[in-house]
N, CA, C and O atoms as a Tripos MOL2 file, in Angstrom:
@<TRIPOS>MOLECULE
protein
  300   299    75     0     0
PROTEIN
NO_CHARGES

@<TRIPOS>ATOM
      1 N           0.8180   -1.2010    0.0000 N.3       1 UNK1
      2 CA          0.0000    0.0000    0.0000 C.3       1 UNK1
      3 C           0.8580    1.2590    0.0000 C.2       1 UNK1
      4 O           0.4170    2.2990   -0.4890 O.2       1 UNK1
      5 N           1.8810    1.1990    0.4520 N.am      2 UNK2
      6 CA          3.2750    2.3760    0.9060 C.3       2 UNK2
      7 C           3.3700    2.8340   -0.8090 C.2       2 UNK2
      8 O           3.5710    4.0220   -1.0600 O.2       2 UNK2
      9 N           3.2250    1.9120   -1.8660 N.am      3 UNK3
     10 CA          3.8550    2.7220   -2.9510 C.3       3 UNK3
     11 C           2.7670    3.3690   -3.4040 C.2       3 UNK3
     12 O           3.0820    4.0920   -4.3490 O.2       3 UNK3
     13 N           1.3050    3.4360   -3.0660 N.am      4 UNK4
     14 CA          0.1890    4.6850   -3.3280 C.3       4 UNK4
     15 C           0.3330    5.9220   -2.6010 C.2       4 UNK4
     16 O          -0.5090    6.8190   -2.5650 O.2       4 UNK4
     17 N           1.3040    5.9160   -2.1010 N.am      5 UNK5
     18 CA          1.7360    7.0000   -0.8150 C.3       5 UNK5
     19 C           2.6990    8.0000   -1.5960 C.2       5 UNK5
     20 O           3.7550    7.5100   -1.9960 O.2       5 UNK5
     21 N           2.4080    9.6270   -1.9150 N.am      6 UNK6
     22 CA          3.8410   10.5790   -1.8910 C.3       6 UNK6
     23 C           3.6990   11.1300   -0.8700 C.2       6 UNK6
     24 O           2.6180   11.6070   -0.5250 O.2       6 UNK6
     25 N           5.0230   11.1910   -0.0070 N.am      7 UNK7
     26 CA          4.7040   11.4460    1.0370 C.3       7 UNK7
     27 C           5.9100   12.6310    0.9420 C.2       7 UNK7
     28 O           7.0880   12.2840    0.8530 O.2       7 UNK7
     29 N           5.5010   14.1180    0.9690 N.am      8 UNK8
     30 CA          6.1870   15.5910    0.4950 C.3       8 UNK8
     31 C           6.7490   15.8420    1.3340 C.2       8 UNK8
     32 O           7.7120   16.4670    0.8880 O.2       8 UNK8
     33 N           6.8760   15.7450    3.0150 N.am      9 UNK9
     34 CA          7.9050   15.7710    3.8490 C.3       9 UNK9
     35 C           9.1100   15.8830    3.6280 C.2       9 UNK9
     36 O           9.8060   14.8680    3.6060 O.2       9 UNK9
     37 N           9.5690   16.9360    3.4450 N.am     10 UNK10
     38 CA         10.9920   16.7390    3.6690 C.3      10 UNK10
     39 C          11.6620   17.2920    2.0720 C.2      10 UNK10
     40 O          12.8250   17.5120    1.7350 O.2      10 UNK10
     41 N          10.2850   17.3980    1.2700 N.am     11 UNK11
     42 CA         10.3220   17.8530   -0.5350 C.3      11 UNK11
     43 C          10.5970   19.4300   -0.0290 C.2      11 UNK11
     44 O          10.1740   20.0170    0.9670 O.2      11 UNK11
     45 N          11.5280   19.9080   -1.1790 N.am     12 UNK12
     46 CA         11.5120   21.4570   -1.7620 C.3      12 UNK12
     47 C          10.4280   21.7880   -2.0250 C.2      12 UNK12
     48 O           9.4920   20.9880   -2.0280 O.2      12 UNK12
     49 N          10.2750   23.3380   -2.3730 N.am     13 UNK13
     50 CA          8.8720   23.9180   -3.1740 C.3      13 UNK13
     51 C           9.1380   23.6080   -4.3140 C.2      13 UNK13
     52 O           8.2170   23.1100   -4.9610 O.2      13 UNK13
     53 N          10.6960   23.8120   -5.0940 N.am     14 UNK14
     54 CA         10.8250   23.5830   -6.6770 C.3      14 UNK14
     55 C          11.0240   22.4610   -6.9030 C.2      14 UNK14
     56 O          11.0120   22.1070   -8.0820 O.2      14 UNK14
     57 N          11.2770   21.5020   -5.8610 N.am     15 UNK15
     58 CA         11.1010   20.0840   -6.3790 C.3      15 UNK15
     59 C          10.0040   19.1010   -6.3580 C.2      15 UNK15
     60 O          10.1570   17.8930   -6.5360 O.2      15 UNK15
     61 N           8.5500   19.8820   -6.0590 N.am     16 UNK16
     62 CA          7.1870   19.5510   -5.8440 C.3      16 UNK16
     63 C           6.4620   18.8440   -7.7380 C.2      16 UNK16
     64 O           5.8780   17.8560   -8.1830 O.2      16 UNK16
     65 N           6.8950   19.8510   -8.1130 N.am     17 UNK17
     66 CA          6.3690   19.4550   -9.5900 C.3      17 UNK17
     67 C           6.6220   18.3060  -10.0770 C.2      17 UNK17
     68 O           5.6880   17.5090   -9.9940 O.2      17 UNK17
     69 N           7.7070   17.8840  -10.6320 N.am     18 UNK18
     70 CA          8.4810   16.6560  -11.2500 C.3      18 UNK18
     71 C           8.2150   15.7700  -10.4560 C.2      18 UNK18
     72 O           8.1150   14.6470  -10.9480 O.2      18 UNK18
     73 N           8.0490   15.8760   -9.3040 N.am     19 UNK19
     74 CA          7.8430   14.4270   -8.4420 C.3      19 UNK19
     75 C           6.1810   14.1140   -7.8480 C.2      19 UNK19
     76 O           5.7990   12.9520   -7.7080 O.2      19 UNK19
     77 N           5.6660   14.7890   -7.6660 N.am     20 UNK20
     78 CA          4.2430   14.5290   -8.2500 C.3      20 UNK20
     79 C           3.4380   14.2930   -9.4320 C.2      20 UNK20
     80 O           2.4490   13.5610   -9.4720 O.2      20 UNK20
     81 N           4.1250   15.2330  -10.7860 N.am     21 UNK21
     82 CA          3.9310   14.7080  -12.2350 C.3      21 UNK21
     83 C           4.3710   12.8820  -12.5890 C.2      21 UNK21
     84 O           3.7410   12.0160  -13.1970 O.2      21 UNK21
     85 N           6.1190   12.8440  -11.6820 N.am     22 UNK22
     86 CA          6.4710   11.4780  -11.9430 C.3      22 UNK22
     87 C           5.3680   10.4250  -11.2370 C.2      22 UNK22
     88 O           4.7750    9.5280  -11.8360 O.2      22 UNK22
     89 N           5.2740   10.6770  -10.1730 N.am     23 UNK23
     90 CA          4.2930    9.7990   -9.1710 C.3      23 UNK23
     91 C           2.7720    9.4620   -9.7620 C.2      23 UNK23
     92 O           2.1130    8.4740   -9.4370 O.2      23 UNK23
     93 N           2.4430   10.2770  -10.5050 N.am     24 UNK24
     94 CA          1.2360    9.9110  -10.8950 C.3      24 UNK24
     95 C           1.1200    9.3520  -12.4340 C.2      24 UNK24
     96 O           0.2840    8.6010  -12.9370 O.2      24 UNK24
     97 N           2.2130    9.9660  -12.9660 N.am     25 UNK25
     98 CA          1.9940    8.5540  -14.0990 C.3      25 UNK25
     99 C           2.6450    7.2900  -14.3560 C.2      25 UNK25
    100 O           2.5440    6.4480  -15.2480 O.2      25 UNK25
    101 N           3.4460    7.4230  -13.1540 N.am     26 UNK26
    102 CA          4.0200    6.1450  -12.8490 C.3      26 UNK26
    103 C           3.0940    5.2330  -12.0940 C.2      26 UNK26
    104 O           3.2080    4.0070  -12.1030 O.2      26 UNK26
    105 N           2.0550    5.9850  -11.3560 N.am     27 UNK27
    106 CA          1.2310    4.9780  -10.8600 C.3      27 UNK27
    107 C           0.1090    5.1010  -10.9480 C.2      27 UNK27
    108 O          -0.6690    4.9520  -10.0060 O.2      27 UNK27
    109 N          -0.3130    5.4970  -12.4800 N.am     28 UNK28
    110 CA         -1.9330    5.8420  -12.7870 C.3      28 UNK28
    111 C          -2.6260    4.2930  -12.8780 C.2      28 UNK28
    112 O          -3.7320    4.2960  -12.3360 O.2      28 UNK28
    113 N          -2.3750    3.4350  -13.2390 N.am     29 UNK29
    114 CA         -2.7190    2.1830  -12.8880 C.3      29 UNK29
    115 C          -3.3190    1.6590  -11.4120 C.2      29 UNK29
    116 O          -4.3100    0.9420  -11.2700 O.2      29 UNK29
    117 N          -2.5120    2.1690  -10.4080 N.am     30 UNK30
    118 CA         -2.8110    1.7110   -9.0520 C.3      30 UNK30
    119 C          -3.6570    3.1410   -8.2100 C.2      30 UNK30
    120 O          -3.3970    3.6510   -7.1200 O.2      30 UNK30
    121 N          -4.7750    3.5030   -9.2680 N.am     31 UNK31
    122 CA         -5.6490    4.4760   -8.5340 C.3      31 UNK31
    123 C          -6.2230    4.2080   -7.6040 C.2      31 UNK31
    124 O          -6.6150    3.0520   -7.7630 O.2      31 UNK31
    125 N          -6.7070    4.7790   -6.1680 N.am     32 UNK32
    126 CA         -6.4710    6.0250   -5.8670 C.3      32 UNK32
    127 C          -5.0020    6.1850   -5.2380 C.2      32 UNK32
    128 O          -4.3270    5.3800   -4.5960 O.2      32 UNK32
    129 N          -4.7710    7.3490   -5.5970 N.am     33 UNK33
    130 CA         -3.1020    7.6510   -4.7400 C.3      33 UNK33
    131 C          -3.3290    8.5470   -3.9260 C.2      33 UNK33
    132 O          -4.3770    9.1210   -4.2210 O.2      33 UNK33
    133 N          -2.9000    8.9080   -3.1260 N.am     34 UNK34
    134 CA         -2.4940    9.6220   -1.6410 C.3      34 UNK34
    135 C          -0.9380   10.6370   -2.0420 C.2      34 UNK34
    136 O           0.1180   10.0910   -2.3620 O.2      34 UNK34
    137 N          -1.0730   11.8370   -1.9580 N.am     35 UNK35
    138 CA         -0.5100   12.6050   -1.3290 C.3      35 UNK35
    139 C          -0.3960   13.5530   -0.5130 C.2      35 UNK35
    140 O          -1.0290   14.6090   -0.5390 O.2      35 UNK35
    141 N           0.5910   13.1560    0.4200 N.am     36 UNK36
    142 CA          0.5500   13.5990    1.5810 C.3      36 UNK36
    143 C           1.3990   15.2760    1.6440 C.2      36 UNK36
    144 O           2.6190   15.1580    1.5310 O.2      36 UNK36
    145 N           1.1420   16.0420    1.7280 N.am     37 UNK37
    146 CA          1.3390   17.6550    1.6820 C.3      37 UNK37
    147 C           1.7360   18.2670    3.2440 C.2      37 UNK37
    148 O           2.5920   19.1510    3.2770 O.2      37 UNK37
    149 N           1.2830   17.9230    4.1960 N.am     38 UNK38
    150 CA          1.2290   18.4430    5.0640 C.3      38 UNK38
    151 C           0.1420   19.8720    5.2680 C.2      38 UNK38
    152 O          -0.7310   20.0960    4.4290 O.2      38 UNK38
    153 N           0.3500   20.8020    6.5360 N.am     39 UNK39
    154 CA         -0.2580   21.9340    6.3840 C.3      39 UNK39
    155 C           0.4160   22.6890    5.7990 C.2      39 UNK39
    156 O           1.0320   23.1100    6.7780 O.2      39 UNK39
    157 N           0.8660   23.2820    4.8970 N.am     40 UNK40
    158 CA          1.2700   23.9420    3.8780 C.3      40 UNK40
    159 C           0.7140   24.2860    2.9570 C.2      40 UNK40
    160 O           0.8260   23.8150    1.8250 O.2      40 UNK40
    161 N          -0.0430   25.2520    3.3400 N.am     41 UNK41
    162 CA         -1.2650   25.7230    2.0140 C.3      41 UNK41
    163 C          -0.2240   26.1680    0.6000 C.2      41 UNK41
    164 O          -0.7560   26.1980   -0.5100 O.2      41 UNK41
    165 N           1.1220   26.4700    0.7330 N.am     42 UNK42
    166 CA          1.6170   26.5010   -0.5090 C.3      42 UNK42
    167 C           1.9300   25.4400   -1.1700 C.2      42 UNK42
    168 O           2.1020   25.5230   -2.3860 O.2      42 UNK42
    169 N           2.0850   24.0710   -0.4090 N.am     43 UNK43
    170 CA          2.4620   22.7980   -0.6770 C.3      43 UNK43
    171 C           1.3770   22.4590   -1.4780 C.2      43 UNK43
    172 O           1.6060   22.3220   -2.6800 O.2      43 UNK43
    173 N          -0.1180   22.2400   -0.9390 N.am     44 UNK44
    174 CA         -1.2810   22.0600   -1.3760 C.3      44 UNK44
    175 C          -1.4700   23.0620   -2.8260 C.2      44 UNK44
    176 O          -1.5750   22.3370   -3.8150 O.2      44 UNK44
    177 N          -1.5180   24.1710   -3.0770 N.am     45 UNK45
    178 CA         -1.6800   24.9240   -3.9660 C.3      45 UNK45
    179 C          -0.2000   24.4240   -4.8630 C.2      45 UNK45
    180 O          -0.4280   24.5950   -6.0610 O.2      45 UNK45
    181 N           0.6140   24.1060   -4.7340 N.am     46 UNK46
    182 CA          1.1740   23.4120   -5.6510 C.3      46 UNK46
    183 C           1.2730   22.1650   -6.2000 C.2      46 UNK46
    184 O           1.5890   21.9160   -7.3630 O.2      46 UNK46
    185 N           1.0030   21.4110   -5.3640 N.am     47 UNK47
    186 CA          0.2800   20.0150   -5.9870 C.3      47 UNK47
    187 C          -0.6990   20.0370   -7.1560 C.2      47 UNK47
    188 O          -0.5700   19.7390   -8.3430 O.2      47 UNK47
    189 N          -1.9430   20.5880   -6.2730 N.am     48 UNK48
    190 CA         -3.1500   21.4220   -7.4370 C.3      48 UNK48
    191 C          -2.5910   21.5100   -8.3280 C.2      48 UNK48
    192 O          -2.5180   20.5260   -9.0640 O.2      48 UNK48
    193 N          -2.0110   22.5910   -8.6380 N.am     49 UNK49
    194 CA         -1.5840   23.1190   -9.7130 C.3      49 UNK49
    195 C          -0.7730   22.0080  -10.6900 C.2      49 UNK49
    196 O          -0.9620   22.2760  -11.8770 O.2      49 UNK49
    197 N          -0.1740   21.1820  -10.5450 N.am     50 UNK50
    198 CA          0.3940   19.9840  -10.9230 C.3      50 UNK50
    199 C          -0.7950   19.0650  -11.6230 C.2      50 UNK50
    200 O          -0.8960   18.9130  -12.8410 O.2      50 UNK50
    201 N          -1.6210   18.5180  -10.6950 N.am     51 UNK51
    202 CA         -2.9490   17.8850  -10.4100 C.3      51 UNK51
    203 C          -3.6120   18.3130  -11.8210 C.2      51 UNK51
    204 O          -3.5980   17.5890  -12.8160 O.2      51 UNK51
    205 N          -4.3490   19.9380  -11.7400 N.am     52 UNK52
    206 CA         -5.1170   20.4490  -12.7910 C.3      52 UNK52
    207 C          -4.8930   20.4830  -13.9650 C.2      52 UNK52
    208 O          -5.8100   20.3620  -14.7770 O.2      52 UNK52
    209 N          -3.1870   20.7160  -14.4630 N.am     53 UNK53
    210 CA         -2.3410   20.4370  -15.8320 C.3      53 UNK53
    211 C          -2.4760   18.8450  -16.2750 C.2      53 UNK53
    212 O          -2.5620   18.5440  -17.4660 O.2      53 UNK53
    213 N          -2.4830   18.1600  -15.5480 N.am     54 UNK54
    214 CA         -2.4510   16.5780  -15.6980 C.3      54 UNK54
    215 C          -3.5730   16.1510  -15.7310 C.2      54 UNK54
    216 O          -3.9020   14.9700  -15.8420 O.2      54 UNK54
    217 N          -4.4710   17.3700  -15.6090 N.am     55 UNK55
    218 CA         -6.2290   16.4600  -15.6050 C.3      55 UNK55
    219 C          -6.8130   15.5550  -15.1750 C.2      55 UNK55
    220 O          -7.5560   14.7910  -15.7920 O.2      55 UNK55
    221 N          -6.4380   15.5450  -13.6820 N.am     56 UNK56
    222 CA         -6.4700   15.0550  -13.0570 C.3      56 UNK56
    223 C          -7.8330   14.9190  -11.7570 C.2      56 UNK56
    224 O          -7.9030   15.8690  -10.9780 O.2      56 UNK56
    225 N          -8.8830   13.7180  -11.5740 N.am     57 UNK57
    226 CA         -9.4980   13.6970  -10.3470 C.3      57 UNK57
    227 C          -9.0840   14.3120   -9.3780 C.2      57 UNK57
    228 O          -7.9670   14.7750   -9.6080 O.2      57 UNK57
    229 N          -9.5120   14.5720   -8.2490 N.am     58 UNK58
    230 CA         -8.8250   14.7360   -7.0700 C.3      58 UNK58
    231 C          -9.5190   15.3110   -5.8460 C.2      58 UNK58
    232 O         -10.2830   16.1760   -6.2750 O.2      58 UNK58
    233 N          -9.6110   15.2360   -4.5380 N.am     59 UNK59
    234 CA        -10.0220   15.6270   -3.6890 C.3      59 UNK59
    235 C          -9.4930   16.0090   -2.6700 C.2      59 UNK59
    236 O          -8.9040   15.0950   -2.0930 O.2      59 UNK59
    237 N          -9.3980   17.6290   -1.8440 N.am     60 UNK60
    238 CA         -8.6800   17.6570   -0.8250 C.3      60 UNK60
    239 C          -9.2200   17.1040    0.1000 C.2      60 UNK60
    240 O         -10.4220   16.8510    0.0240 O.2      60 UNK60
    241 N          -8.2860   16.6810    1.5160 N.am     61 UNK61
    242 CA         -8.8880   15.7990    2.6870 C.3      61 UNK61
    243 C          -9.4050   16.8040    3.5850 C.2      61 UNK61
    244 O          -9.0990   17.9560    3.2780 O.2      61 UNK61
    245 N         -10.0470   16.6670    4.5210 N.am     62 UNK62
    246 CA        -10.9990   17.1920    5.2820 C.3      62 UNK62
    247 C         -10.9200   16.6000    6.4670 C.2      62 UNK62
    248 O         -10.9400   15.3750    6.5810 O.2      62 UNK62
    249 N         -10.7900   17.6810    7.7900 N.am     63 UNK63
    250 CA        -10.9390   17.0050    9.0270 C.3      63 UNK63
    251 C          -9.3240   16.3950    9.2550 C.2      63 UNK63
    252 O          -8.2350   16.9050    8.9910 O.2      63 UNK63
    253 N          -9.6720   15.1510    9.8280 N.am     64 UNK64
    254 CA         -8.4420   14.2810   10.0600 C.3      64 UNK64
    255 C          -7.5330   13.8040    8.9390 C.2      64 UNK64
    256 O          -6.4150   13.3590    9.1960 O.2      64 UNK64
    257 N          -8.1510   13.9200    7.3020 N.am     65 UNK65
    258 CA         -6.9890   13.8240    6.6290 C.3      65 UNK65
    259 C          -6.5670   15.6470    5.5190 C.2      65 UNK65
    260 O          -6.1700   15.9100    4.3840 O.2      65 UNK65
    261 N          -6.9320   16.3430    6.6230 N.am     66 UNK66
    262 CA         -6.7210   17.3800    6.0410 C.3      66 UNK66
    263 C          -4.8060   17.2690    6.0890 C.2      66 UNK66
    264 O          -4.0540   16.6500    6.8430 O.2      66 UNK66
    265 N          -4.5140   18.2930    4.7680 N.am     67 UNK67
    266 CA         -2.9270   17.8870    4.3950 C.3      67 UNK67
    267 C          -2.5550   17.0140    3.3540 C.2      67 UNK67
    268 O          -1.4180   16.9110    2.8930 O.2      67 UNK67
    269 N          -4.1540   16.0170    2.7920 N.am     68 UNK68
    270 CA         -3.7880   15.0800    2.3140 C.3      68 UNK68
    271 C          -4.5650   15.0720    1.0580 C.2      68 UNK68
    272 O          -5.7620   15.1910    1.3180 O.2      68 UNK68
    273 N          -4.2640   14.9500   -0.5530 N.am     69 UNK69
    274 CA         -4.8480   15.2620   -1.8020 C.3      69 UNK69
    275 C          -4.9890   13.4530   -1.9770 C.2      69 UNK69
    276 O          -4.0140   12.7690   -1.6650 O.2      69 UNK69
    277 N          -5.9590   12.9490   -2.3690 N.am     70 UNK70
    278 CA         -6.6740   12.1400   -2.9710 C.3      70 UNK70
    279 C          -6.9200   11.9590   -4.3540 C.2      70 UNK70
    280 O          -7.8830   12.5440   -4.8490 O.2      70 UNK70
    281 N          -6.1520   11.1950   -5.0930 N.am     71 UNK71
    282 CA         -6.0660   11.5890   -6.7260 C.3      71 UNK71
    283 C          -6.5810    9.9920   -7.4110 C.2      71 UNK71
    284 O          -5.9810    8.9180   -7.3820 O.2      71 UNK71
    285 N          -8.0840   10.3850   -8.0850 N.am     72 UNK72
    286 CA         -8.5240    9.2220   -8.5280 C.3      72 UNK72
    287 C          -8.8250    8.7030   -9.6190 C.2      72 UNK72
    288 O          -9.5500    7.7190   -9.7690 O.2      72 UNK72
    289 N          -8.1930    9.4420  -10.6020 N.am     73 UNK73
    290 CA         -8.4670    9.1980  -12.0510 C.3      73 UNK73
    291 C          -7.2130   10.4640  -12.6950 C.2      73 UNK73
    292 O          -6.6370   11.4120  -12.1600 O.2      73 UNK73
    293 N          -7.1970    9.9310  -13.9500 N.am     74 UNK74
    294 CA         -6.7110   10.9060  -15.3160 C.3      74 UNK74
    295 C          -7.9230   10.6970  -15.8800 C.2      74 UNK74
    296 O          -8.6210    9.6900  -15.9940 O.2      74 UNK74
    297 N          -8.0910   12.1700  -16.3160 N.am     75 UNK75
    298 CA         -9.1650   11.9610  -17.6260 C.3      75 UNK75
    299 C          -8.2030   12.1680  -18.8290 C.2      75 UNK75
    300 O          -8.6290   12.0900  -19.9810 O.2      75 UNK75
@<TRIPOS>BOND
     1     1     2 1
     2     2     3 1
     3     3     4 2
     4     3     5 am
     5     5     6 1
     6     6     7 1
     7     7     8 2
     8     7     9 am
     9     9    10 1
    10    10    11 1
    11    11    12 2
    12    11    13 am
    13    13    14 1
    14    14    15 1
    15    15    16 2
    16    15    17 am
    17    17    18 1
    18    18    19 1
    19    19    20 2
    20    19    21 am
    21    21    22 1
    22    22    23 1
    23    23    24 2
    24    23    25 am
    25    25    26 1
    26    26    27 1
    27    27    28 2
    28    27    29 am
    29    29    30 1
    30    30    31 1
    31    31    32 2
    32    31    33 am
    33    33    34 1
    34    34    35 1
    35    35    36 2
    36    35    37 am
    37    37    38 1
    38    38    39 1
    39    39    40 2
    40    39    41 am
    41    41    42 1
    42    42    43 1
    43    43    44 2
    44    43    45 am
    45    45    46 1
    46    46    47 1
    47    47    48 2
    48    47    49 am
    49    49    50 1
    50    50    51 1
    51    51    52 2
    52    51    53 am
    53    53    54 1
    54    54    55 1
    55    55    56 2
    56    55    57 am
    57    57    58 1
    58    58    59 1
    59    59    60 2
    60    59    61 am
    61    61    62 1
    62    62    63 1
    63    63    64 2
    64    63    65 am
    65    65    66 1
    66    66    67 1
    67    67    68 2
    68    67    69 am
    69    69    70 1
    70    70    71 1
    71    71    72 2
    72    71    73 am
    73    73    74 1
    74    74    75 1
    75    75    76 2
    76    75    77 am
    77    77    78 1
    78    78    79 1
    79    79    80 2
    80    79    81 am
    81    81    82 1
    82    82    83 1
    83    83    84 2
    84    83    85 am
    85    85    86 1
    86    86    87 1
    87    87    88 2
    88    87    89 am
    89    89    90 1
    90    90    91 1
    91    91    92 2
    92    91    93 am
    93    93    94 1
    94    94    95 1
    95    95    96 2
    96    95    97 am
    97    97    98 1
    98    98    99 1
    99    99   100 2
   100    99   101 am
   101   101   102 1
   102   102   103 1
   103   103   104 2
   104   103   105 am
   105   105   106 1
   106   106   107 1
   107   107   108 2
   108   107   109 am
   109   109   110 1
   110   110   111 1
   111   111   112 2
   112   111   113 am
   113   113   114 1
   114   114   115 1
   115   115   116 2
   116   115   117 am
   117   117   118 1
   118   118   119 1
   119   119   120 2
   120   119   121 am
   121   121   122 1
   122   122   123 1
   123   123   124 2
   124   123   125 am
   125   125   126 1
   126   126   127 1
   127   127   128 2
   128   127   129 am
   129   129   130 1
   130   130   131 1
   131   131   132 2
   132   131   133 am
   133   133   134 1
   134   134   135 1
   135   135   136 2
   136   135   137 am
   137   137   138 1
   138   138   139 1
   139   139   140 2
   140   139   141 am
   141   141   142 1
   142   142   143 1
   143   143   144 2
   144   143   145 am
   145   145   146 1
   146   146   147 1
   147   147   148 2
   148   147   149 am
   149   149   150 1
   150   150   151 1
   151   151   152 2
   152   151   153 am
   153   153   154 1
   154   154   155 1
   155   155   156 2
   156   155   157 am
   157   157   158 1
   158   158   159 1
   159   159   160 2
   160   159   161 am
   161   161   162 1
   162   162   163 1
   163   163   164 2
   164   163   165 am
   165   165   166 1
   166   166   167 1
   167   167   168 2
   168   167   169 am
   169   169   170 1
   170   170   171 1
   171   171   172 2
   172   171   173 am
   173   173   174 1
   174   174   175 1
   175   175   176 2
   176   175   177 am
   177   177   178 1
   178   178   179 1
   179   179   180 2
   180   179   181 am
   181   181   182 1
   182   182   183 1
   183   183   184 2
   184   183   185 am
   185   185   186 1
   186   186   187 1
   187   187   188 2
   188   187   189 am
   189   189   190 1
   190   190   191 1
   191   191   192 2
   192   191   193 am
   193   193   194 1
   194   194   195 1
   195   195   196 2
   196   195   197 am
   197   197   198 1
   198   198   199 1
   199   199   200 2
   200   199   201 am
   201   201   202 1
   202   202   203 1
   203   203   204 2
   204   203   205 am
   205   205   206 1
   206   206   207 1
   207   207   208 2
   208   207   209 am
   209   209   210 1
   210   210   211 1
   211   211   212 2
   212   211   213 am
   213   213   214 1
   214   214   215 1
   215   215   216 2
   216   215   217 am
   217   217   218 1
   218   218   219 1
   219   219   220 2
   220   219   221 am
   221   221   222 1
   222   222   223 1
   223   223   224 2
   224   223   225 am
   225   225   226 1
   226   226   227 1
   227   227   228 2
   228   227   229 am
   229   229   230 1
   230   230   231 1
   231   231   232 2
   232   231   233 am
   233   233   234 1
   234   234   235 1
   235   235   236 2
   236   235   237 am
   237   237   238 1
   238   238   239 1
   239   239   240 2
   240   239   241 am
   241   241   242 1
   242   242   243 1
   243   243   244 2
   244   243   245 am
   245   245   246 1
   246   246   247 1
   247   247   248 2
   248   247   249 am
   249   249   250 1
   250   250   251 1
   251   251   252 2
   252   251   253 am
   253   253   254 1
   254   254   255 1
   255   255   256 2
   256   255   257 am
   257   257   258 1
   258   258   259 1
   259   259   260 2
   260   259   261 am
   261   261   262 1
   262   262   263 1
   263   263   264 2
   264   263   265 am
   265   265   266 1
   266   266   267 1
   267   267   268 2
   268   267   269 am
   269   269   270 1
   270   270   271 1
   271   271   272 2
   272   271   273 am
   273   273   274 1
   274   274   275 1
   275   275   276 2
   276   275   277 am
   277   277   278 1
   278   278   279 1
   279   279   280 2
   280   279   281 am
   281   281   282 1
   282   282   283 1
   283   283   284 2
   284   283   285 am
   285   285   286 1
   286   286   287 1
   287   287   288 2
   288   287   289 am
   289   289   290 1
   290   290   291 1
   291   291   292 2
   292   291   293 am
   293   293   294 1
   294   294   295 1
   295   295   296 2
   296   295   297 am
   297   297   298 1
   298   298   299 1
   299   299   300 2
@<TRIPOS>SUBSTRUCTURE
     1 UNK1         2 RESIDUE 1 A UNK
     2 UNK2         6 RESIDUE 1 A UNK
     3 UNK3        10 RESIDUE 1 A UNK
     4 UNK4        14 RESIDUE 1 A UNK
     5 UNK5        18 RESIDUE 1 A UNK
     6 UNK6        22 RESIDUE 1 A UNK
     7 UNK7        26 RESIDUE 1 A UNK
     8 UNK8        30 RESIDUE 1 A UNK
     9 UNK9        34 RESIDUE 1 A UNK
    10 UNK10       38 RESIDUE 1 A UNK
    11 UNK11       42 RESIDUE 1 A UNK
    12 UNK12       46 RESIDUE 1 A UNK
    13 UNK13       50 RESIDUE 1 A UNK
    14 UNK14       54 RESIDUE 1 A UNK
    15 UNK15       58 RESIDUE 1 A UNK
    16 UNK16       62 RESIDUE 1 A UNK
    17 UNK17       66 RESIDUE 1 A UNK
    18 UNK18       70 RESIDUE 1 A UNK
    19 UNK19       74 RESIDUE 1 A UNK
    20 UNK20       78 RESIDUE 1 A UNK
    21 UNK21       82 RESIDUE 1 A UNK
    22 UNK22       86 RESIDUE 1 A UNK
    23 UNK23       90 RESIDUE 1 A UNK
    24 UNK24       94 RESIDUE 1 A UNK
    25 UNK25       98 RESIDUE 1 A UNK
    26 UNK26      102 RESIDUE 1 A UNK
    27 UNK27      106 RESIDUE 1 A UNK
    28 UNK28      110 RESIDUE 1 A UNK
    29 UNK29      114 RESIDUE 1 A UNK
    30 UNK30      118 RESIDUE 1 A UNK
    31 UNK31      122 RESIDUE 1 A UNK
    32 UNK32      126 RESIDUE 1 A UNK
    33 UNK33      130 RESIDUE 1 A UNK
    34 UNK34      134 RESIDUE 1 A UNK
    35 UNK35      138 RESIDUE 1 A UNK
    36 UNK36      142 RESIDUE 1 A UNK
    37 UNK37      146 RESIDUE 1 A UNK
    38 UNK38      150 RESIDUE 1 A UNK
    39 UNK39      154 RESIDUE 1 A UNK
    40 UNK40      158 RESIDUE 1 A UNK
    41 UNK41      162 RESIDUE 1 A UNK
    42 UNK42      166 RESIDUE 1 A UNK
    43 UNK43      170 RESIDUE 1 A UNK
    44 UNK44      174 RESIDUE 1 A UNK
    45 UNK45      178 RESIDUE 1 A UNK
    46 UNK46      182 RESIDUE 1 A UNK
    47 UNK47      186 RESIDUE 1 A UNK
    48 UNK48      190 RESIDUE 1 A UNK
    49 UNK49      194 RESIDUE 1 A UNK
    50 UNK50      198 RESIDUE 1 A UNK
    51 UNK51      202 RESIDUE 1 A UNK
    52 UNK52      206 RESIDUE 1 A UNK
    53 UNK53      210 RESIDUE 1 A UNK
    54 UNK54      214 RESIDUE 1 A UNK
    55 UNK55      218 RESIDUE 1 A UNK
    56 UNK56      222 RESIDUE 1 A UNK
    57 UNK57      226 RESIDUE 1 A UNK
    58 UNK58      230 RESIDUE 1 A UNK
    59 UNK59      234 RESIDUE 1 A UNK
    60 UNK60      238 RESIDUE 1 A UNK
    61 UNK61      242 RESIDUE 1 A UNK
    62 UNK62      246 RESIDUE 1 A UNK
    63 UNK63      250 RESIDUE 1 A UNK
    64 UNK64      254 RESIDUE 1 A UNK
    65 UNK65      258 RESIDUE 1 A UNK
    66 UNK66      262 RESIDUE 1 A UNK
    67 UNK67      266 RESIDUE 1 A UNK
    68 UNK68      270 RESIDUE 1 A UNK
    69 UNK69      274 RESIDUE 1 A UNK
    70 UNK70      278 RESIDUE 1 A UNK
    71 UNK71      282 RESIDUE 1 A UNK
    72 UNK72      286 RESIDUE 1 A UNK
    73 UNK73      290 RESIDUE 1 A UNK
    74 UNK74      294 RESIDUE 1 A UNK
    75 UNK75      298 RESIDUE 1 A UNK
């Protein structure tokens, strides 16, 4: 289950892109994926932004998995 996991801890801001672009089409097959952002509303707004170019499903978490983007399809 660990490899549906990006887990951004410890990621740059400029190294957010490429490794969420890589992560998700490396594992568009094993939908839904989990990334984990933390509270970092710039972290989150850059994922998105990643997310929306790639046309991508997605849902932010809420509550107890707030921090955490939910990505469930490419269209």
């Amino acid at each position: 289950m660990s490899s549906h996991i990006l887990d951004l801890h410890g990621y740059r801001h400029h190294e957010v892109d490429l490794a969420v672009e890589n992560f998700i089409y490396l594992n568009q097959e094993e939908m839904p994926l989990t990334i984990i952002c933390g509270n970092s509303e710039k972290m989150l707004s850059l994922v998105r932004i990643v997310l929306d170019r790639s046309n991508a499903e997605y849902y932010d978490g809420e509550g107890y998995e707030y921090g955490q983007i939910k990505v469930h399809r490419l269209i």
